[in-house]
N, C-alpha and C positions, 0 to 999 in steps of 0.2 A: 504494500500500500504506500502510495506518495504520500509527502507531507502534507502535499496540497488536501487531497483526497482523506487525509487523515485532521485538518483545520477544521473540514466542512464537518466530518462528520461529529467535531467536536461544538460545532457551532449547533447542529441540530440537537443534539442531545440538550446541550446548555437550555435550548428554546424551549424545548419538551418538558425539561423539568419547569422551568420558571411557570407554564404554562398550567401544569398539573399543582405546584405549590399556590399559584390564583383560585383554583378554585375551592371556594370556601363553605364546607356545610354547614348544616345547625350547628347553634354555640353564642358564646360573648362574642361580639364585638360588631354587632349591627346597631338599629336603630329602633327596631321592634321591638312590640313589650307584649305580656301575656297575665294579665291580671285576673282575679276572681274571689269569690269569699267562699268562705267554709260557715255552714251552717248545719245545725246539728240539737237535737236532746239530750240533756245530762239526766239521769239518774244517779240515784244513790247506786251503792257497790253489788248491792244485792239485785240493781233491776226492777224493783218492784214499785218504787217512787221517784216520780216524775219530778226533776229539782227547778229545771230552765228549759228553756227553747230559745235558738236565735243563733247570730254570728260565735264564733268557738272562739276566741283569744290566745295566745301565743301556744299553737299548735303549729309543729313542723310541715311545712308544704316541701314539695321534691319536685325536680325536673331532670329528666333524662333527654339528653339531646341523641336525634338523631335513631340507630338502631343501640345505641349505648346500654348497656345492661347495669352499668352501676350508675348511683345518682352523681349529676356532673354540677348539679347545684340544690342548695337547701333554705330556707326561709323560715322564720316562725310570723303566723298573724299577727295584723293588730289586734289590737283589743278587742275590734269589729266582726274581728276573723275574716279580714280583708288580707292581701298580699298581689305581690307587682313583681313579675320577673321583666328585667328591663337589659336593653342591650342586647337583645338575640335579632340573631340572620335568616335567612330566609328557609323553610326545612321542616321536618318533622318534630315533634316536640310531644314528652308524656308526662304529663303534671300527677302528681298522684298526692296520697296521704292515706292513713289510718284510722281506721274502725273500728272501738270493739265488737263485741258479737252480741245481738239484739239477746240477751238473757243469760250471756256470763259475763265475765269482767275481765276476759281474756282478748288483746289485744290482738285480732285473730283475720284482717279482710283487710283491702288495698281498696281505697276507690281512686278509681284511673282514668281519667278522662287526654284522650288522645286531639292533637290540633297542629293544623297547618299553618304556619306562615309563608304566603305568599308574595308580601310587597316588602320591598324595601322598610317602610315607615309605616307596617299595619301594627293596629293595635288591636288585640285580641282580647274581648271581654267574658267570661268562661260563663258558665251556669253554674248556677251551686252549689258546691260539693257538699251532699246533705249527709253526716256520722252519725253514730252513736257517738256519746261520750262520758 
């Protein structure tokens, strides 16, 4: 192989990567946001008495980017049981959190609500993530 023949083909490859490193999936560093509340009924420990109903307060929210199987980001509510993931790119996105189980007190079900970001600058406002708690 010539040198010459051996530049180009250093120059393609050079292109190919830069190319491939451009392109960016779900994650930080957009401008899209994906907000929602957690709402939810407290009982007492036993299940049997009904304490509250409404927004759930500093409970962990999660977001998985992408096909990602671990969580790539975490949150606790506000007080409202409101929360904002902010700064994500365009892509697949799985917002989840935790339930007990409607008459133990075992920390036991995911509720998972799955969502696309498709624009640049969209903003995603969830439905309610309704728990036990």
């Amino acid at each position: 192989m010539t040198s010459r023949c051996l530049v180009i083909l250093l120059v393609i490859t050079s292109i190919s990567l830069v190319e491939i490193s451009c392109q960016k999936g779900p994650g930080i560093g957009g401008e899209a946001s994906i907000s929602g509340k957690v709402t939810g009924i407290t009982y007492d420990k036993t299940f049997n008495v009904k304490l509250d109903s409404g927004g759930i307060g500093n409970l962990q929210v999660n977001i998985l980017y992408g096909e990602d199987v671990a969580i790539d980001a975490s949150q606790r509510t506000s007080y409202d049981g409101s929360f904002d993931f902010q700064y994500l790119r365009e892509g697949h996105y799985t917002v989840f959190t935790y339930s007990r189980s409607h008459k133990t007190n075992a920390v036991d079900s995911a509720v998972v609500l799955n969502v696309s970001i498709t624009g640049k600058k969209q903003v995603v406002n969830l439905p309610a993530i309704k728990i036990y708690h």
